[in-house]
N, C-alpha and C positions, 0 to 999 in steps of 0.2 A: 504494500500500500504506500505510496506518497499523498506526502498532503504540504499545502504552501498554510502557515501559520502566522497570523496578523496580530499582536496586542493593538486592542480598538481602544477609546475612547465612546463606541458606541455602532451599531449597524442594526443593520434591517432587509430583511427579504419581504419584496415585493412580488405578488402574481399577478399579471396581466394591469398593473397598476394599482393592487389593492394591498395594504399592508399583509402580511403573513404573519411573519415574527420579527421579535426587535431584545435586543441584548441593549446593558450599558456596558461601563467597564469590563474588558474580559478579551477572547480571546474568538477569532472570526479561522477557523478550520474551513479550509476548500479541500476534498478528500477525493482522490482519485483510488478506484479499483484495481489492480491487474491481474493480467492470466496466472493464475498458480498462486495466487494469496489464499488464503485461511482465518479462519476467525481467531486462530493465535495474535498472526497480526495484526488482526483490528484491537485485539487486547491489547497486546505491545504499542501500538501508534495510542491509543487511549490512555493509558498509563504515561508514554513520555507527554502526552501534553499536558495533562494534569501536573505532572512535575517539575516542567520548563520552570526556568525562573528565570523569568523575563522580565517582573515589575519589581521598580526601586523598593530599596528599603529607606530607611532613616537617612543613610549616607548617601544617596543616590546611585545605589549599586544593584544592579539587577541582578536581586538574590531571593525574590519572593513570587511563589508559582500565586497561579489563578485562583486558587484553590485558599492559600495566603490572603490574598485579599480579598475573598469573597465576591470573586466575579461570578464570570457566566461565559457559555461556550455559546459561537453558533456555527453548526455543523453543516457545509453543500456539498453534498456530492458533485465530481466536477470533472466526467472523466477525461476532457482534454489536457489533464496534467498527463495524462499518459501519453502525451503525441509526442511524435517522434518526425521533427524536425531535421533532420542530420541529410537529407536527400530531395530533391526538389523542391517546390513552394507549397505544395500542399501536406498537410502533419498527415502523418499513417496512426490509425489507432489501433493498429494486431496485437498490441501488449494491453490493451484495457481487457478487462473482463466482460464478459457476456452479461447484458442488464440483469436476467434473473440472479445469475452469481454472487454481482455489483451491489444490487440492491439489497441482497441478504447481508453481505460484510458491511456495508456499510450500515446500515440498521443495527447490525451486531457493536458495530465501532458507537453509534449513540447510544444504544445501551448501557456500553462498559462506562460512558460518560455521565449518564443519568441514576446509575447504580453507585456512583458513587457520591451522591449526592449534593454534584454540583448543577444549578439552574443552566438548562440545556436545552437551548433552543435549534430548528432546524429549516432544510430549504424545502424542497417537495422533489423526490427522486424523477429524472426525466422530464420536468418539468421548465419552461423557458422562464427564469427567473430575472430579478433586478436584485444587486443586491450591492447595498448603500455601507459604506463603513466610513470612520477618520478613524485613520492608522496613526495612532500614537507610538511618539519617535522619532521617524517610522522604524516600527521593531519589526520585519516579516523573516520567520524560517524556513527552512525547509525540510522534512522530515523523509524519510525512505525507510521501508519494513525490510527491502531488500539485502540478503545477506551480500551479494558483489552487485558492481554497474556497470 
């Protein structure tokens, strides 16, 4: 699984122009599927984001997770992280996973999120989204479940 990780100041998913869901403070996850992932990995990617310590403490050292300060997650599925840019001008998506796959780990990946009882908002799988953040910082990750690249 990869996933691009935002510290927000705030965001929001929009469908078809109607609000959806909306986070403040916390942590904006775009989560890409691929071929041969496991719901190991959505645990794994779950757990490091929950951990990340990406917001200031006292000193202004970025030593304190989501979790620390009482954020909130919002979860989109996104599988054009998987394109594969390296040839032509069009991205090949043969390393995303297949939607039923996709949609089950990812589902798995919000769960591990919501089970741990942090406020876990999300996008709608498949679905043509808008989706609003200010990236405070700007702090963005980038995470990979993949054991080589």
């Amino acid at each position: 699984m990869r996933a691009v990780v935002q510290r927000v100041s705030g965001a929001r998913v929009l469908i078809a122009g109607a609000p959806h869901s909306e986070i403040d403070t916390g942590l904006v996850v775009l989560v890409g599927v691929e071929e041969g992932d496991e719901v190991a990995d959505a645990a794994t990617l779950a757990k490091k984001v929950l951990d990340l310590r990406v917001f200031e403490d006292e000193e202004g050292r970025m030593n304190r997770s989501v979790t620390d300060v009482g954020g909130s997650v919002l979860a989109v599925s996104q599988f054009t992280l998987l394109g594969d840019c390296r040839k032509g001008r069009r991205p090949s998506f043969a390393r995303a996973a297949p939607p039923d796959r996709a949609r089950g780990l990812y589902e798995s990946f919000v769960r591990e999120l919501a089970d741990s009882g942090i406020t876990t908002a999300t996008g709608v799988f498949q679905e043509a989204m808008d989706v609003e953040l200010t990236n405070r910082g700007p702090v963005t990750l980038l995470l990979d479940t993949r054991k080589t690249f």
